[in-house]
Structure formats: C-alpha cells, structure tokens
C-alpha positions in Angstrom: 38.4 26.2 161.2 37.5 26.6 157.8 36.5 23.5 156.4 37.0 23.6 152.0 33.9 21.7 149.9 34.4 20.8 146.3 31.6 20.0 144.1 31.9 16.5 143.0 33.4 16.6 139.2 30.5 15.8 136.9 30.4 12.4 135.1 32.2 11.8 132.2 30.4 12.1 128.6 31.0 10.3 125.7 32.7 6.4 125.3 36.3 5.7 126.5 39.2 6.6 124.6 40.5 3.0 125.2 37.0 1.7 123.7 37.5 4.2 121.0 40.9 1.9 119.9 39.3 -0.8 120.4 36.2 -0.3 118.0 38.9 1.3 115.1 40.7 -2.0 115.5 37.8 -3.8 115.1 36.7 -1.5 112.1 39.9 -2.0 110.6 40.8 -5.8 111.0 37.7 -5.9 109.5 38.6 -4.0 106.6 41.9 -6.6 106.1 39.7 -9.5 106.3 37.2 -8.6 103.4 39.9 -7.5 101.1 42.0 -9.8 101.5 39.7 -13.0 102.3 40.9 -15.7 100.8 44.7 -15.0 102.1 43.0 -15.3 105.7 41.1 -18.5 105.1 44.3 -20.4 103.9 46.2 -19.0 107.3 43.1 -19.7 109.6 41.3 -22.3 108.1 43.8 -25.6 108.4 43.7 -27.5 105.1 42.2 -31.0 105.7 44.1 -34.1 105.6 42.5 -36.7 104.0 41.9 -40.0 105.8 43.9 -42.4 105.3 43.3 -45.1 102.9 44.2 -48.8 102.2 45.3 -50.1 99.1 43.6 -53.3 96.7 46.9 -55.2 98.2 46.4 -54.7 101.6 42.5 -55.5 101.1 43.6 -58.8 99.7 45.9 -60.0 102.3 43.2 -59.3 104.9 41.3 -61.2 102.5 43.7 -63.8 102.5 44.2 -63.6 106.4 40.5 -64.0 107.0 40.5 -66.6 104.5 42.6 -68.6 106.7 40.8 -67.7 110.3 38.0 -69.1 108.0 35.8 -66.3 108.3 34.8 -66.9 104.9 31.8 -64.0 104.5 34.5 -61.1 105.8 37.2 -62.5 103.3 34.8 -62.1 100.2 33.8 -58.3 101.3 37.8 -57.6 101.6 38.2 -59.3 98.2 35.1 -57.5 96.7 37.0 -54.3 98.1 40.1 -54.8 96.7 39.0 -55.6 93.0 36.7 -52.2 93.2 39.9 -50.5 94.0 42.1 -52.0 91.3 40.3 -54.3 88.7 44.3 -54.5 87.0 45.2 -57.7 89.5 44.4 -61.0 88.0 45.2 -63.0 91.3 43.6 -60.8 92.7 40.2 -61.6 90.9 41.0 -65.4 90.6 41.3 -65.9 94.8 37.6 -64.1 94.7 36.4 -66.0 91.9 37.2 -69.2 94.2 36.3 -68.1 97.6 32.6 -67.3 96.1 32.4 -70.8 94.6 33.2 -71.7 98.1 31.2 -70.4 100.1 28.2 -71.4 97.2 27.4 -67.8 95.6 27.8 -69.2 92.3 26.1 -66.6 90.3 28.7 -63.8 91.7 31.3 -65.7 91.0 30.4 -66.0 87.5 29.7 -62.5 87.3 33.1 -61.3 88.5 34.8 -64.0 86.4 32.9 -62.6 83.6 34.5 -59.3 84.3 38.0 -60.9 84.3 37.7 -62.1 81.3 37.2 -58.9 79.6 40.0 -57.3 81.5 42.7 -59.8 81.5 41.9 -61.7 78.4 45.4 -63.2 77.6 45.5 -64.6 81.4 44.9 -68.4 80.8 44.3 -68.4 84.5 41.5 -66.4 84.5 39.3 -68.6 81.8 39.8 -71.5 84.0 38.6 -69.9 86.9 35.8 -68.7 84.4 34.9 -72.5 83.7 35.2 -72.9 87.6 32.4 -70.9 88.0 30.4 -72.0 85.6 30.7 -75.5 86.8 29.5 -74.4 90.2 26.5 -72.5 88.7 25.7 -75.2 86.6 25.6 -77.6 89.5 23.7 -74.7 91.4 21.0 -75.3 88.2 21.0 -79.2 88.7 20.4 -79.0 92.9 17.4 -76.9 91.6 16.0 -79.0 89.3 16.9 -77.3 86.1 19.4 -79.6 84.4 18.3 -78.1 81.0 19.9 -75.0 82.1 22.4 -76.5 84.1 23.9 -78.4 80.7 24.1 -75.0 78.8 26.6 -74.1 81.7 28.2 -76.9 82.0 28.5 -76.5 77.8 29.9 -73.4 78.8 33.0 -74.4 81.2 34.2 -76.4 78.3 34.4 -73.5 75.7 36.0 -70.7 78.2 37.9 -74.1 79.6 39.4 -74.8 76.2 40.0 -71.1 75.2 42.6 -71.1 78.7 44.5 -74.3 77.3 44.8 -72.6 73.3 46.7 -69.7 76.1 48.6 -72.8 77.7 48.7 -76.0 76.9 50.6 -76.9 80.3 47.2 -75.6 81.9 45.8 -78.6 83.6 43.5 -77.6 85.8 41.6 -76.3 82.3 41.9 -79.8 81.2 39.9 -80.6 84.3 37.4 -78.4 83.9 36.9 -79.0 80.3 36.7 -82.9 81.1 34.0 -81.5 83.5 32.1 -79.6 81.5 31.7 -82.5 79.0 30.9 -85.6 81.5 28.5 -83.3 83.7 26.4 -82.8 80.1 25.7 -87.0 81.4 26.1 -87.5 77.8 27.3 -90.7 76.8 28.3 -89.7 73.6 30.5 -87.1 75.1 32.3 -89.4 78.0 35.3 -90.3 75.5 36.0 -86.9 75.1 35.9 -86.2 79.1 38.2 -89.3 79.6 40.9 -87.8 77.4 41.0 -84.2 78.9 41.1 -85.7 82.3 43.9 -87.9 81.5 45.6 -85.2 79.5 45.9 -83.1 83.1 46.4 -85.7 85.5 49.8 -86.2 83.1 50.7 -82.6 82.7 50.3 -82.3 86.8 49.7 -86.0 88.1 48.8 -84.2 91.6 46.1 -81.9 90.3 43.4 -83.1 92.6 40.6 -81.4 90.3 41.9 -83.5 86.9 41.9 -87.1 89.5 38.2 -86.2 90.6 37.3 -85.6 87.1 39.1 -88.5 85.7 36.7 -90.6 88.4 33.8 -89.1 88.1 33.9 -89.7 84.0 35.3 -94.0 85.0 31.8 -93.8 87.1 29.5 -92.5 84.8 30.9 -95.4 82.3 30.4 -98.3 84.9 34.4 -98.5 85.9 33.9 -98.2 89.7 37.5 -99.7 91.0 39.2 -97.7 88.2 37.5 -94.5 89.5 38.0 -95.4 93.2 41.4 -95.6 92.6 41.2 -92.0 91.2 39.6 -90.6 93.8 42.1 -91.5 96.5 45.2 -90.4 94.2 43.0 -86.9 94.3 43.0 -87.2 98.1 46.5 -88.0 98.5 47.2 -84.8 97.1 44.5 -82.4 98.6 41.3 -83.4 100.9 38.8 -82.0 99.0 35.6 -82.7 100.1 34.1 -83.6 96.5 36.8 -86.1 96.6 35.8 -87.8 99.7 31.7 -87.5 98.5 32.3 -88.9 95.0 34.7 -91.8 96.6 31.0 -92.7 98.8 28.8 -92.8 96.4 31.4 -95.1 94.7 31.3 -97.3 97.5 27.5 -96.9 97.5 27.4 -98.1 94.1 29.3 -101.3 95.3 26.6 -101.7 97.8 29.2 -101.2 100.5 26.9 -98.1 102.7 28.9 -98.7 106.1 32.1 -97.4 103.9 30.0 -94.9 102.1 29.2 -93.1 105.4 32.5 -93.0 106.5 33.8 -91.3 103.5 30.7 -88.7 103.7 31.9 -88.2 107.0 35.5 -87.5 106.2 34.3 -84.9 103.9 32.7 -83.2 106.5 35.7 -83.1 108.3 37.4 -81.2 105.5 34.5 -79.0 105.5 32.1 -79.0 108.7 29.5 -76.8 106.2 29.6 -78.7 102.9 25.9 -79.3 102.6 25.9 -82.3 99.7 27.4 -84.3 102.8 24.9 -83.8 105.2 22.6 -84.6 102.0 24.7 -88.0 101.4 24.6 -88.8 104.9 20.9 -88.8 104.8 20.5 -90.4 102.1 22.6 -93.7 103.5 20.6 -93.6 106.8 17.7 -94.1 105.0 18.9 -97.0 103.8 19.9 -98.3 106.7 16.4 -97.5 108.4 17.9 -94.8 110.8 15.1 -92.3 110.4 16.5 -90.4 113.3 20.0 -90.1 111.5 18.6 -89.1 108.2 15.9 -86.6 109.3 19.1 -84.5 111.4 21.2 -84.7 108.2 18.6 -84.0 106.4 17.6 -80.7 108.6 21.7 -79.4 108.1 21.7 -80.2 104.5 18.3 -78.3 104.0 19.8 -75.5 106.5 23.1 -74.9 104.8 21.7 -75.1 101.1 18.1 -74.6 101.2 18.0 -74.5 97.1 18.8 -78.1 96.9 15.4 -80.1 95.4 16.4 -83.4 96.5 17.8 -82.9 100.0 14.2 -81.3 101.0 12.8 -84.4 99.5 14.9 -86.8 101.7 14.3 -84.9 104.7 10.7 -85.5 103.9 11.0 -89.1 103.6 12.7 -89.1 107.3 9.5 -87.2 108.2 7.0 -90.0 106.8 8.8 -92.6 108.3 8.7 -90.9 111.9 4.5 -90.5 111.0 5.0 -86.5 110.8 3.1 -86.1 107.2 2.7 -82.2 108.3 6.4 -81.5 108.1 6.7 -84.1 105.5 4.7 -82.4 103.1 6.1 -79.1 103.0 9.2 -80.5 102.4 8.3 -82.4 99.5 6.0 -79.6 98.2 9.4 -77.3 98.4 11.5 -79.9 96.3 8.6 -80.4 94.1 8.6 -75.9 93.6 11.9 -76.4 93.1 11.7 -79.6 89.8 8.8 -77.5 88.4 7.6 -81.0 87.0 7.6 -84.1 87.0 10.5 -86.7 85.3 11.5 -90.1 85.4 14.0 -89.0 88.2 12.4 -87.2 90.1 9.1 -88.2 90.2 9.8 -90.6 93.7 9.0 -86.9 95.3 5.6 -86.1 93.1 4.2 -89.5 94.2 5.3 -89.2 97.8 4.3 -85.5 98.1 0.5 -87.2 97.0 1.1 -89.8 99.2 1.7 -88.2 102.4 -1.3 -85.9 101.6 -3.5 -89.0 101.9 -1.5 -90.3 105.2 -2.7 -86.8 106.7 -6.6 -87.8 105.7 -8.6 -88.4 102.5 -9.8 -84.8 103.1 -6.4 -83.7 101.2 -7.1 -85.9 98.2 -8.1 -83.3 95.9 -4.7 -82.1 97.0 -2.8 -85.4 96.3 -4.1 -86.5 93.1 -3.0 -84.1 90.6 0.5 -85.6 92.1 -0.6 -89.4 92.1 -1.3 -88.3 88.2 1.9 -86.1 87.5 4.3 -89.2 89.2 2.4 -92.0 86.7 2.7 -90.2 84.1 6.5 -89.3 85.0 7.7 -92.8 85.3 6.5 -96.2 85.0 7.8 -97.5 87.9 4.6 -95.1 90.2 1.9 -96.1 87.9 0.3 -98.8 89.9 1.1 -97.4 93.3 -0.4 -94.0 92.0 -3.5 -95.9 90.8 -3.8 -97.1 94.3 -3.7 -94.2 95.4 -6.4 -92.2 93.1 -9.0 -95.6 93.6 -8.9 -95.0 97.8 -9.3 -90.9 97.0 -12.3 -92.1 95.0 -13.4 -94.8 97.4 -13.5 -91.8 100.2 -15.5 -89.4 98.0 -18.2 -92.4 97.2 -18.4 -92.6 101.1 -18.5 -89.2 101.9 -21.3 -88.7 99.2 -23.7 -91.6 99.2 
C-alpha cells in the first residue's frame, strides 16, 4: 500500500482581498466626506429644534392664576416674566404695578411704573397706577421715619395723578389718588383741595372704594369723624379693602370707642391675614387696654411682616417694658429710633423710652440713656420733666459710685 503525503500549502502572504475592499471603501468614503462636508453634516447632523417657548400672555395668566391661589411672590416673577418678553402690554404692566404694591415692594413698583409711563404715555391707566405707586412708596418713607421724603412722593402722585385725569376726565380712581397725594402732604392748607378730588370720583364712580377711603381719610384729618365713618363703610360695601377696615378703627379710636376699634382691625385681617399695619393697630389698642400679652404678639407679627416700620418696633417695645423685659425692650426701641434718625415732637415717646429702659436695666447704662433723656426734652415739651428725672438719678448714681 502506498500511502501519498502532501506538503502542507504554505501560509498565505499579504492582507485579504476582502480587507483590501474594505480599506479602499474606507479611503474613499473618506474622500466624499472631506469634499463634500457640509452636504454630510446637514444629512447626519439633525438640525436642532428649539425649545419650546411661552409667550408674555401666557406668563400673565399664570400670573393671574397664581394671583388667585394667592401665591403672591410666584405671581410677581410670572408678571416680571411677561413684561421682559413684551414691554407693548399696558394691562399687562398695570396688574404688576399693583401686585408689587401688594405684596409692599414699593420701590419696584415705582420703578416698573416708571417704565410704563415712558412706553405707554397716552394710557391714562398707567399714570394712575404711577401715582399708586408713589403713594405706597411714600407711605413706605413715613413707616420709616422720613416724612420729608415721604411728602415729595406723595407731591408726586398728585402730578402723574392729574396728568391721567387731563387723558380722562371720567378717570376716577386718578381723582383718588390725586385727593391722596394732597391730604397725605397733612397739609391743612391743601385738605380743600383733597376734599374736592375725592368727591369729584366718588360721583364719576360712586363705588370706587379708593375715592370713599380717600374722601374719609381727608373728613378725618379735618375733625369730621361720623362724616368719614360713613365713608369708610360706603368703601366697604363695595370692596373689603383692608385700609378701609383700618382707617374705619382708628375712626372709632378717635371716638374713644377701642372695643369697636379692634374689631374693625380684626376684620382687616381677615381680608388680608398678612397686612402688617393691623397687627400694628391691634397692638397699639391692647396697650390701651393694658393687655401686654396681646400687644407684645401683635406687635412681634407686625415687626415680622414689615420689619421697616419705626413705630411698630416701638410699640412692641413698650409691650416689652411692661412685661419687665428692658433687654428686648431696648433693641426694639433702639431699631425704631435707627429708623426716625432724630428726634420730633411725634416721635420722641420712643427717644425718651429707649433712655428710659436703659436705666430700668441698671444705672450702669446711663451714659447710654442720657443723650436720649436729652434728645426726647429737647424734642417735645411734654418729656422735659420726666427726662430731667431721669438725667438727676443718672447723676445721683455717678455721685454714689464716685464719692
């Protein structure tokens, strides 16, 4: 038997032919790509579609939806949104002007009336939401203890108020606010004046709630209390505004009537659960009454909600004296004293109780509460001998303490 052996075939040399096509493919696609690049970037690469985006409108009505679920703070970023998109809207602006008064940022919502003005001058609308917002800074300026600077604003209101009614002289809410920025002035010379705007846009629009709490405010400041009582309620009848309610009790404060005063306090906190100047009002009437409890919580919201406000820090530190805590009391009356600068006849009960609660604490702190005693005297009459009191026992101690 013969048995055949064949060498084994050598190995092959050399690359594939099938990896030979595949590298000239490459080579060549290659090729394509470079000369013709951008051709294959538009068919590979997808264009981009841009994100969706919402319109100044539909900001505004969630604006206006949040507005109404009373999350206040989201509604005025929605608005702030919305007039960034399209400054062309006048209603637009307006609702934002008012929600920012709301909610107490006074200065922006004079700065974005300010803006309105110069883009929708002919909108009579838009200068009385103008004088709205200088109103609200000005009375920002008087919780401060500036009324210097809070007159020039009130000034103010009445010329942009009076430029809306030359637009329209059916305008009465700028009749309100131009009675407003008169009487605020306290100005006796100008209450005349204040009376006849107010009454001008309670007959244009005899539900306007703004020209009735006006039209009161102006019968208070000249002594007619019933007559501006009854304006207040005509205001509430048509809208429970919570100025309304808090003008109406300090009108039945003024009649020495407190029980009815806190009740009407009350019922403007129930139109507004965070409208500070209530919670203020409300301590203020519970010291009256001797309720130091009372006052000093009131006092703590009202301080808590509007901490800029001179004389609700000072009433929360008289609820401090008379519970014997002098430490809390004096740093709120040294906050509302900051806040006056210096003294005046008004407010010169918090100077000379600021000095007084120093001593309380220990004649260590009078060279402290003296400059104070001095400051109050020298303010108004009516601390001079209790501030002399007060200097001769600081001088009595140092005698003592230096024999």
């Amino acid at each position: 038997m013969i048995i055949e052996r064949k060498d084994p075939p050598y190995p092959r040399r050399g690359p594939s032919c099938l990896l030979v096509i595949f590298i000239g493919v490459g080579i060549f696609l290659g090729i394509f790509v470079i000369q013709n690049a951008e051709e294959v970037r538009d068919v590979i690469i997808p264009t981009a579609t841009p994100a969706p985006t919402r319109s100044a409108t539909e900001f505004a009505l969630l604006a206006d939806i949040a507005e109404r679920d009373g999350e206040l703070a989201e509604a005025a970023d929605y608005y702030a949104e919305a007039v960034r998109l399209d400054a062309t809207k006048p209603e637009i602006y307006i609702r934002y002007i008012n929600l920012l008064i709301k909610i107490g940022r006074a200065e922006d919502a004079l700065a974005r009336a300010e803006e309105a003005a110069v883009l929708a001058p002919e909108n009579d609308r838009i200068w009385t939401a103008l004088a709205a917002a200088y109103i609200a800074n000005g009375n920002r300026l008087n919780d401060a203890g500036d009324p210097t600077a809070a007159d020039l604003q009130f000034a103010e209101a009445y010329r942009v108020a009076e430029t809306g009614i030359s637009i329209n002289p059916d305008n009465a809410t700028a009749y309100a606010y131009s009675a407003a920025g008169l009487v605020l002035q306290a100005n006796a010379d100008l209450y005349q004046d204040a009376q006849f705007r107010a009454e001008e846009a309670t007959t244009i629009e005899p539900d306007n709630p703004l020209g009735r709490l006006y039209l009161g405010i102006v019968l208070t400041y000249q002594g007619f209390y019933t007559a501006a009582r009854e304006q207040f309620q005509l205001g509430l009848q048509a809208e429970a505004l919570p100025q309304l309610y808090y003008e109406l009790g300090y009108n039945f404060f003024g009649d020495g009537n407190v029980s009815q005063a806190i009740l009407s306090f009350q019922d403007a906190l129930d139109a507004d659960p965070n409208f500070a100047p209530g919670y203020d009002a409300l301590a203020h009437m519970y010291l009256q009454l001797g309720q130091d409890t009372l006052a000093e919580e009131n006092g703590l919201r009202a301080v808590e909600l509007n901490p800029n406000v001179a004389r609700a820090h000072g009433r929360l530190g008289e609820a401090y004296v008379r519970l014997n805590k002098f430490q809390p009391a004096i740093e709120e009356f040294t906050r509302a004293v900051e806040l006056y600068g210096e003294a005046t006849d008004q407010n010169a009960r918090f100077f000379y109780l600021l000095a007084d609660a120093y001593l309380r604490e220990g004649t260590q702190n009078c060279p402290l509460a003296e400059p104070y005693f001095q400051q109050a005297a020298a303010a108004n009459v009516a601390y001079a001998e209790a501030a002399q009191e007060g200097l001769v026992e600081c001088r009595r101690a140092a005698l003592e303490s230096n024999p």
